[in-house]
N, C-alpha and C positions, 0 to 999 in steps of 0.2 A: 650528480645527475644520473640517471637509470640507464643504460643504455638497451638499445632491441634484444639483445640475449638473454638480460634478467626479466623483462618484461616478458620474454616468450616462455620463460620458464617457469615464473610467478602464474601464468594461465595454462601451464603443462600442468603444475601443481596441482591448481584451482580443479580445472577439469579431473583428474585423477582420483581428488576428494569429493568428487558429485556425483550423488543420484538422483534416479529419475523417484520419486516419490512414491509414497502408495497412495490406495484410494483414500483411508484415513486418513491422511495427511491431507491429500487435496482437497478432499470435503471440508476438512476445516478451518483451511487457507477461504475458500469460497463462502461460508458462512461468516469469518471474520471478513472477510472485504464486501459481504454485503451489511452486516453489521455497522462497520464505519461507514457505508454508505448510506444507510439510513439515518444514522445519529447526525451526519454533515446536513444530511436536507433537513430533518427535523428544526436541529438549529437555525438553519438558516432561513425555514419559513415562519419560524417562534420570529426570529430577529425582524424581517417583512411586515408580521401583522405588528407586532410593537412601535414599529415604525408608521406604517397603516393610520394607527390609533391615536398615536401622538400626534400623528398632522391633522386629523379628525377635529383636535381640542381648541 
């Protein structure tokens, strides 16, 4: 089991290897999360009218 030391030091680590991003990078963090944001509704409103259409029948 881990105890609070390693754990504290495993996020000393973590932290020490982290930057704040650049703009490039953040832009295309934000274009891919609206990206999959659109592909999940898209899907999911294809799967509504199929369903929609089927109870129609």
């Amino acid at each position: 089991m881990v105890n609070l030391r390693e754990i504290l030091a495993m996020w000393k680590k973590i932290i020490r290897l982290s930057r704040k991003p650049d703009r490039e990078e953040y832009v295309l963090s934000i274009k891919i999360s609206f990206l999959a944001f659109f592909l999940v509704g898209s899907i999911a409103y294809l799967v509504k009218l199929v369903a929609y259409l089927v109870s129609r029948i």
